[in-house]
N, C-alpha and C positions, 0 to 999 in steps of 0.2 A: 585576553581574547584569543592567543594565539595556540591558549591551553586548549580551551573549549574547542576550536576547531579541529585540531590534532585528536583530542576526546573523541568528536561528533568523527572522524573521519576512520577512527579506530571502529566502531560500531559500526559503519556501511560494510568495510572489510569484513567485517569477523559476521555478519551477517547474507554475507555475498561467498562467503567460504564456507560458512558451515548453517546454509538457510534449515530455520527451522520450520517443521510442516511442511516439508516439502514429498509430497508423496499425492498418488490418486487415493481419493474417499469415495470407498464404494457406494457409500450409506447415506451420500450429499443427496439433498433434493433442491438445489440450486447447483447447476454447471457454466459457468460462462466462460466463454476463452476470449483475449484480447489481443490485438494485435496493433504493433506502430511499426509501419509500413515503411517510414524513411530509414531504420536503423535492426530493424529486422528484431526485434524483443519479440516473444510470442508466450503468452503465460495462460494457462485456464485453471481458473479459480475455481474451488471446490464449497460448500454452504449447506451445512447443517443450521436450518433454521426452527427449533419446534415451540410455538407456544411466545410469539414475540421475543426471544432469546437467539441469539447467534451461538449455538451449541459449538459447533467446530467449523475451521476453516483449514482450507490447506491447498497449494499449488501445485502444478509442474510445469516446466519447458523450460525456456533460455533467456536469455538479456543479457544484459549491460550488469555492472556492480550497483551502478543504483536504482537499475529499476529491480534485481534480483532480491538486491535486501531491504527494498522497500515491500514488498512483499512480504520478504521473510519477518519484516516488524511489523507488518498488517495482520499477518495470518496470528500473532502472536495477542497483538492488542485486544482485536476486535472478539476474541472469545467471551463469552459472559456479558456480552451487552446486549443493554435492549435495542429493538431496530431503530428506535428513536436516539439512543445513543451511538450508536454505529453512525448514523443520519450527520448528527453532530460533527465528529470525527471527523466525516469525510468532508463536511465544508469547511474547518477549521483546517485542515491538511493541506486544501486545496489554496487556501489562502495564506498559507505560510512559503507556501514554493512556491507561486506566485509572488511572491513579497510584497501580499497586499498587506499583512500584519505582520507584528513582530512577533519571535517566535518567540523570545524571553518572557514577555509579558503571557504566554502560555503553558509555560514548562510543565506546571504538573498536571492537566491535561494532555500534552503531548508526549509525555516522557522520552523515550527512544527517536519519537519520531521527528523530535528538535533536529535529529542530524541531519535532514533535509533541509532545513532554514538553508542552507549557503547553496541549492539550487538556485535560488532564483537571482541569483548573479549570472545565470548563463540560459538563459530564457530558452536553448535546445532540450536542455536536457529535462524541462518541467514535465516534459511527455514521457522522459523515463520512470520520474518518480510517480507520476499518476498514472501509471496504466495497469497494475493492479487493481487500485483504485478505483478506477471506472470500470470495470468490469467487478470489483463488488457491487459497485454504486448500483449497476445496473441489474443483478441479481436480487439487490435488497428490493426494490425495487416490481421483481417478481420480472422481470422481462431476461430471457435467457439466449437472447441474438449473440452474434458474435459483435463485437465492437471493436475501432481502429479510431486512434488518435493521430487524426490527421489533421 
């Protein structure tokens, strides 16, 4: 167990230091920015959506390490899915950092994103790893407010 966590904790780093997608998309036609107000993270997601397809995704601003590479493993996942699978995703995500499921019994739907399973020992930081998240949620969604996880 104590490998897997070392594992999962090597992946938030190496994606908190070298996020991928992380740039503006000029070409997005979904923009949403999010924001969690108790810790100051501030991200605005970019969405290439044509044709029920998540074409591209991509962020910029600041965070924490895990709401940074939670992001940088969002932007990376969610390409090539349908909205209906993105949909998925996001509740399945939300339920693993939560620690309403087990993230084991998920793995090869989750792949990368298993490295958030050990949020939900510290019930602060659920807001780092989902605030991405919510601000795709709320793009897919087609609604393009800004959003805070308060």
């Amino acid at each position: 167990m104590e490998d897997l966590r070392d594992l999962y904790q090597e992946v938030i780093l190496d994606h908190n230091k070298h996020p991928r997608n992380y740039h503006k998309m000029d070409d997005a036609n979904y923009v949403v920015e999010g924001r969690n107000p108790l810790c100051g993270d501030h991200f605005t997601i970019y969405l290439l959506i044509e044709k029920n397809i998540v074409k591209d995704v991509a962020f910029q601003g600041s965070g924490c390490a895990i709401s940074k590479a939670s992001a940088s493993i969002m932007s990376t996942i969610l390409k090539g899915k349908t909205k209906g699978e993105a949909e998925e995703l996001f509740q399945l995500f939300q339920k693993v950092v939560k620690g309403e499921i087990d993230a084991k019994a998920h793995l090869d739907e989750l792949g990368k994103l298993a490295a958030f399973a050990g949020v939900a020992e510290f019930p602060i930081r659920v807001k780092c790893a989902t605030l991405a998240w919510h601000a795709f949620h709320s793009a897919l969604r087609g609604d393009q407010e800004k959003i805070a996880t308060e």
